[in-house]
N, C-alpha and C positions, 0 to 999 in steps of 0.2 A: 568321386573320381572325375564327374563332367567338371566340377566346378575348379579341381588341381588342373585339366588340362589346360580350362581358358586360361586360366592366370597364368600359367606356365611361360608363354609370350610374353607377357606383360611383364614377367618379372627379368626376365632375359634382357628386355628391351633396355627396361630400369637400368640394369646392371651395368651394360654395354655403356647408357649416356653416361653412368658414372665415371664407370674406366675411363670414359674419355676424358671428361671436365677434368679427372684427377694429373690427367699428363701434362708434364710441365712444355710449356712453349714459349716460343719464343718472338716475338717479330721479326717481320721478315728484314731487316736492316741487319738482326744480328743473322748473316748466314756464311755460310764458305764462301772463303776468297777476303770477306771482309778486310777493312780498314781500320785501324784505332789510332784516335789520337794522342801521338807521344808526349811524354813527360807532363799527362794531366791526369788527373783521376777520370775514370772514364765508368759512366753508370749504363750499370745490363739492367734489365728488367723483361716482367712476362707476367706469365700467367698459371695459375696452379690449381690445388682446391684448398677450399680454405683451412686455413691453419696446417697446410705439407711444409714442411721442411726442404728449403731448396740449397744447395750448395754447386756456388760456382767456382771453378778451379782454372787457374793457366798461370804456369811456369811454376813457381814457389807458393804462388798468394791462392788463398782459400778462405771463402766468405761465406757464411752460412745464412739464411734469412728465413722466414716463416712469410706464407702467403696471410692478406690480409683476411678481413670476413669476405670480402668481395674478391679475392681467391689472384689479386694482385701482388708480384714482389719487386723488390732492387733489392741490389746492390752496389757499392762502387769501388770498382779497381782501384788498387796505387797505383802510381803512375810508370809506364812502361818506357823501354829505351828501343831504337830499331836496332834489330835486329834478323836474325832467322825464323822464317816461318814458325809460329807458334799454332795451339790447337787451343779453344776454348771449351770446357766440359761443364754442361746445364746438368744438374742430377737431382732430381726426386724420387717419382714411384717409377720414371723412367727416367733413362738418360739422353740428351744431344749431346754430340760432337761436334765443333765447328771447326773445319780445318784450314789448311792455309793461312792463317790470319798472320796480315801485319799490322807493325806498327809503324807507321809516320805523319804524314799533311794529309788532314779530311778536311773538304771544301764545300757546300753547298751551292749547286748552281741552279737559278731558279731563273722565275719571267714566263715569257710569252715565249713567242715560235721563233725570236730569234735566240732563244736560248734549246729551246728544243733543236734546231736546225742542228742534224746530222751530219756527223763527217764523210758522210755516203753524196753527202749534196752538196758536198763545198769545193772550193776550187782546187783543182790537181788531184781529184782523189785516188786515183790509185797513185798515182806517188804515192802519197799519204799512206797509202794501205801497203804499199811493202814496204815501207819502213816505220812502219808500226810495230816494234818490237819488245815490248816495254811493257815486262809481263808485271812489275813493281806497278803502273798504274792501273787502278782499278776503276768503275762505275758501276752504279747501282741507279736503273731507270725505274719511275716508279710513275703507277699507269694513272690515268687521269677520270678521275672520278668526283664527282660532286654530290655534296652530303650537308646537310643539320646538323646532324648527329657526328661526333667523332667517329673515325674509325681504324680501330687499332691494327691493323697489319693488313698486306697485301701479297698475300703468301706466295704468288708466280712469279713474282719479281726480288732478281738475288745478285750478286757482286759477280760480274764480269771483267775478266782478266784480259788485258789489252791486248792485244795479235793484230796479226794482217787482216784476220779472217773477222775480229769480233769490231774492229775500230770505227766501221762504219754504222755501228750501233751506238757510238759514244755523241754525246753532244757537241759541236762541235767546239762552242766556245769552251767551254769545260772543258774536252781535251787539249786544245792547245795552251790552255791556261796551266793547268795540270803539267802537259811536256814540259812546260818551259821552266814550270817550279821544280819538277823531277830531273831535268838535266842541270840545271843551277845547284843544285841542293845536294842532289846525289842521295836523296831518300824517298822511299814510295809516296805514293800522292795517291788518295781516295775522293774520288767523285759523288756526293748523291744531288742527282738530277731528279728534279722533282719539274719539271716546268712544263709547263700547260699553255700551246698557242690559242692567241686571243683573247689572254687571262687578262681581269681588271684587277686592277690594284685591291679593291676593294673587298673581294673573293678571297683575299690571300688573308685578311684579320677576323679575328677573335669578334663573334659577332657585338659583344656587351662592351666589348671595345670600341667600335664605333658608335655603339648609343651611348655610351656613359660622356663622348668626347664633346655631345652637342652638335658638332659642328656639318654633320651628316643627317640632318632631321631629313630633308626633304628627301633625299636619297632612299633613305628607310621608310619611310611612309609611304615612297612611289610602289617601294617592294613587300612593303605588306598589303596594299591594295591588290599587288596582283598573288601575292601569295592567297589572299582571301577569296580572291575569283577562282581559284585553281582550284580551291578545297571546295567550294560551291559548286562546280560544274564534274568535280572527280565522284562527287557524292551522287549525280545520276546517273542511276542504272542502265539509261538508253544511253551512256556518252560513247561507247564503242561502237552501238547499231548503227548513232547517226555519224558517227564519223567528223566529230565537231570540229573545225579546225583548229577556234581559240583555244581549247583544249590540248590540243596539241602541241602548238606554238608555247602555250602555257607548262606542258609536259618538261618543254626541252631548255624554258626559263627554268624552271627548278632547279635541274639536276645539271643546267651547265656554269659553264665559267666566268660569269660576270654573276651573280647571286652572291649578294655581301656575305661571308665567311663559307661559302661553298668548298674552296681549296684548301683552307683551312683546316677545317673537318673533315674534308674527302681524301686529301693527300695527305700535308702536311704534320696533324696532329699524332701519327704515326711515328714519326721519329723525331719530333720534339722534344730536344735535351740529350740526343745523341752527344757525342763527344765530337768537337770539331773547332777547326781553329779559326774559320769565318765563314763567311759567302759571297756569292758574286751573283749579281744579276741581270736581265738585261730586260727591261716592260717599258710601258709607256705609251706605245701604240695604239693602245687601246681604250686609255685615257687621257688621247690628245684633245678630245672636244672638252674637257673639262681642267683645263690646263690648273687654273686658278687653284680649284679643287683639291690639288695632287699635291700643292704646297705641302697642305696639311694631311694631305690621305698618305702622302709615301714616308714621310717623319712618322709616323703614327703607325703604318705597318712597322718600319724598322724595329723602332720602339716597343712593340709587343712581341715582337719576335724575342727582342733581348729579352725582356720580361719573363715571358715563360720557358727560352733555354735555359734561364739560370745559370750563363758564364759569362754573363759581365757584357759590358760594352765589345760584343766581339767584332773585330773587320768584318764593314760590310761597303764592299766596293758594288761599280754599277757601271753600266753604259750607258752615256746618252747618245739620245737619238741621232740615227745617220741623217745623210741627207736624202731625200725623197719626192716624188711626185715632180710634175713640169719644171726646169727649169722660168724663173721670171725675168725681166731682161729690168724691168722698177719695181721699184721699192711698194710691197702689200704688208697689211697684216698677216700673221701664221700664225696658227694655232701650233703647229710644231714646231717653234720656234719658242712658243709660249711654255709648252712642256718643256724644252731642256732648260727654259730660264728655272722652271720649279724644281726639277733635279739638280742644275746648281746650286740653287738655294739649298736645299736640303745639306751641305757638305758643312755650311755656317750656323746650322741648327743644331745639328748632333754630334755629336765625338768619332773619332774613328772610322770615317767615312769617306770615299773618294772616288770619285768618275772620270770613267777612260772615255774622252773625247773623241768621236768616227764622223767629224760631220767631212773627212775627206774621203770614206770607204763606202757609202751608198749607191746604191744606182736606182736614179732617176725613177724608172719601167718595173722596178721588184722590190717590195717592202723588204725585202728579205737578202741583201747583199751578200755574196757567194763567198766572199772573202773574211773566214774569220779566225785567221791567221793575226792578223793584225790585232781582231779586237781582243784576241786572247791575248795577248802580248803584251796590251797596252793595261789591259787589266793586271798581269803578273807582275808589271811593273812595279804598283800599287802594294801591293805585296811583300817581292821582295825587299823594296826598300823601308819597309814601315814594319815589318814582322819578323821579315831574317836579316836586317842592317846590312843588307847588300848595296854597295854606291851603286845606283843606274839613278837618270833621271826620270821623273814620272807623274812629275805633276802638269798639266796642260797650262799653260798661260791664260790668267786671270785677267778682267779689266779692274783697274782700283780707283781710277780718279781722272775727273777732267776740269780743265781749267779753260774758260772760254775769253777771248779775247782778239781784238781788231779782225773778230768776222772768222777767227780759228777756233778749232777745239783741238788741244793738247790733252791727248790722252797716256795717263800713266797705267803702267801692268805690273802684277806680282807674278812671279816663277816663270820669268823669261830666259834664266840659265846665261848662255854663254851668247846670248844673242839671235838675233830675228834674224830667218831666211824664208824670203818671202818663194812660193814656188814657181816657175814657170817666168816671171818676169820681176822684174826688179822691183816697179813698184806695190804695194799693199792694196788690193782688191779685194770689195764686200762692204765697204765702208759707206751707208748712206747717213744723211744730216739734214736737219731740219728746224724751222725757229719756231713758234709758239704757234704758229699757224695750226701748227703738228702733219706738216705736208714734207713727208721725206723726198729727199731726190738722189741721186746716185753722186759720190764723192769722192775728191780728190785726196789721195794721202801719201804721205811721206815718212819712213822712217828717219827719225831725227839722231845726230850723233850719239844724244844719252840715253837712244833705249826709245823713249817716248814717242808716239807717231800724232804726226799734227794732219787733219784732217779738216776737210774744204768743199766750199760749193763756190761760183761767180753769184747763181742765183740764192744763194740764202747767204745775208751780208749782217745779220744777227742771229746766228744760229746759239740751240738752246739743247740738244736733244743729236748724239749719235748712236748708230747700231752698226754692229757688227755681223755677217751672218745672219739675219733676221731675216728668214723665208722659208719655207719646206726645205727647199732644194738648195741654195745658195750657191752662188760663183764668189769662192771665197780662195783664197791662197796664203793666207797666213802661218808657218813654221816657225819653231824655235831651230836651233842648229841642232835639235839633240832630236829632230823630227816628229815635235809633239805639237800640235794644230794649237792655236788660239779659240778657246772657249768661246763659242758665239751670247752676244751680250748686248744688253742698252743701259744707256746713261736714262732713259727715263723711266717714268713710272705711269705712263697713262691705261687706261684701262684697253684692254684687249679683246680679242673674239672671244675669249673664254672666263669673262671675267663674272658676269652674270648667270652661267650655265653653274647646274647642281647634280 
């Protein structure tokens, strides 16, 4: 009898972890309110015990699946039309119900803190907040956690239905990205906000991905020496008595958001291959000291994203960098100036890709420009016209070619539209030039009858070498008539402040 009572606990215990492993789940991405992406096949998945029978049901279609040995399933929807709220139903040894769910535009907005930046923080908010009515947009924030290890759900975090009352929780580029495709379209728009301020590029990939690519040795070396200190120092017993500080400092490298594939594994892997029909982003801030770097770190994130969604080269738009920090009255190097050039770059690399230019929405005094009204707008641009064949214009004006001659540079541009309006004065400012010396000076320019703007100095009488907007901050005035800024740019290639950094 003594020996049936111990066990008796023990077996209760047992039983209980089983029931539980045995209930099917779900991630937290699939919950009420949700989002699905129309007219695609859209894949559920979870968790079970191994080899249960799952069956998922919503409107007519019913798909039966078995959990694997490691007690994983999918399945995947045919493709759905918008419609009336629908209910999705998870059924094993229990059941989910997921209610509310629609179908139309799931968008992913990701970055740094100017994509976290809240619509509680942006400019006009309570405007904003009572006339946030728009219970068809949804968002789903998902918390910032950094990990090795994958990790498949975040259970506290669930789909929020737009109101007065919730908007100041929505991101804000996201929401206005979101309104403006919701009121164009006239079908619900789903937000997952995964963005993380002060995120590095680099945080955000598949860590074998960045080894396999070569081109991040030193990067990865720097971070396994310190990952190896940490495991050295976690490993003494006194490290809490003494209160060690590198220990600490080392704690918070770990588990934060610059650790190559940190974001990755902590946020992102989570709803990796959701059904969605692109993303938007907005980083770089925080890999401006490594401008050079980000050529190939931001091609290389894109790219492994597309990779393991498994939907194809999908839209993936982005912001480049505002303008920021002191105003200069001459011509310096910038490292941010260095980063938007590798984000434009980026658009000539990969397929299906395009940046909303704000180097007019900055302010100086706050990395964090209040206004992002605008940059949602210039991003939906993108969008509309490349995914729903909406006419707007929306591509920023490119530099293509210059031609030097009797002490001029004649510079030509692609997607100038309907014509150059330059702002505030007539003529074009931001423009410096410079000859082999490589000593820029500030320049004179002029919009020429065919589009082309010729540009000048007295003092550089062989010039070789212009820029446009090349500074943190730039005094720049450059428009098209359709109010799209001219993409800050150099005709040269000389090496930069970021050209050497790893």
């Amino acid at each position: 009898m003594r020996l049936l009572r111990l066990l008796t606990p023990l077996i209760v215990t047992t039983c209980a972890a089983s029931f539980t492993f045995a209930d099917v789940t779900l991630p937290n991405v699939f919950s009420n309110s949700m989002v699905l992406q129309r007219d695609m096949q859209n894949p559920v998945w979870g968790k079970a015990a191994p080899g249960e029978t799952v069956t998922v049901t919503i409107d007519s279609q019913v798909h039966t699946t078995t959990a694997d040995d490691d007690g994983m399933w999918r399945v995947t929807l045919e493709s759905l039309s918008v419609g009336e709220p629908r209910e999705l139903v998870v059924k094993g040894k229990n059941e989910i119900r997921i209610t509310d769910l629609l179908v139309g535009e799931v968008w992913i907005c990701s970055g740094q803190s100017n994509m976290q930046w809240s619509v509680s923080n942006s400019t006009d908010f309570a405007l904003e907040a009572t006339a946030a009515k728009f219970p068809e947009i949804r968002m789903i924030n998902f918390p910032q956690v950094g990990a090795q290890e994958p990790i498949w759900s975040h259970d506290d975090r669930h789909w929020m239905v737009c109101s007065p009352e919730t908007v100041g929780n929505f991101s804000a580029v996201g929401y206005f990205f979101a309104r403006q495709l919701h009121q164009t379209l006239g079908v619900p728009v789903g937000m997952i906000n995964n963005a993380w301020g002060g995120s590095a590029a680099e945080s955000w990939v598949n860590r074998d991905v960045l080894a396999s690519s070569g081109d991040f040795n030193v990067m990865l070396e720097n971070w396994g020496k310190a990952e190896a200190r940490h495991k050295e120092l976690s490993g003494n017993p006194d490290h809490e008595r003494t209160e060690n500080e590198e220990l600490k400092n080392l704690n918070n490298q770990m588990a934060g958001n610059s650790r190559p594939a940190n974001i990755y594994n902590g946020v992102l892997k989570s709803h990796i291959g959701y059904g969605i029909k692109g993303a938007i982003w907005y980083q770089g801030e925080s890999n401006a000291g490594r401008a050079y770097q980000y050529r190939k770190l931001f091609p290389l994130m894109i790219s492994n994203w597309r990779t393991e969604w498994g939907q194809g080269d999908f839209p993936f738009y982005w912001v480049q960098l505002a303008d920021f920090m002191a105003e200069s009255t001459e011509p310096r190097e910038s490292a941010w100036a260095e980063l938007r050039e590798a984000q434009t770059m980026t658009m000539a690399s990969l397929p299906n890709t395009g940046q909303a230019v704000i180097i007019d929405i900055g302010e100086g005094k706050d990395i964090h420009p209040r206004n992002k009204v605008d940059v949602g707008r210039r991003l939906a641009r993108w969008a509309l016209a490349n995914e729903y064949g909406v006419t707007v214009p929306f591509h920023s004006p490119e530099y293509k070619s210059v031609e030097f001659k009797e002490g001029k540079a004649i510079l030509t541009f692609d997607y100038v539209g309907g014509g150059w309006r330059p702002f505030d004065v007539n003529d074009p400012v931001g423009f410096t030039i410079a000859s082999d010396t490589k000593d820029f000076v500030n320049a004179n320019a002029k919009v020429l009858p065919d589009g082309r703007i010729e540009v000048s100095a007295d003092s550089v009488t062989s010039p070789v070498a212009v820029r446009y907007a090349w500074a943190d901050n730039p005094v720049c005035n450059m428009y098209t008539v359709d109010d799209l800024p001219l993409t800050p740019f150099r005709t040269d290639d000389w090496p930069g402040l970021t050209a050497a950094a790893q």
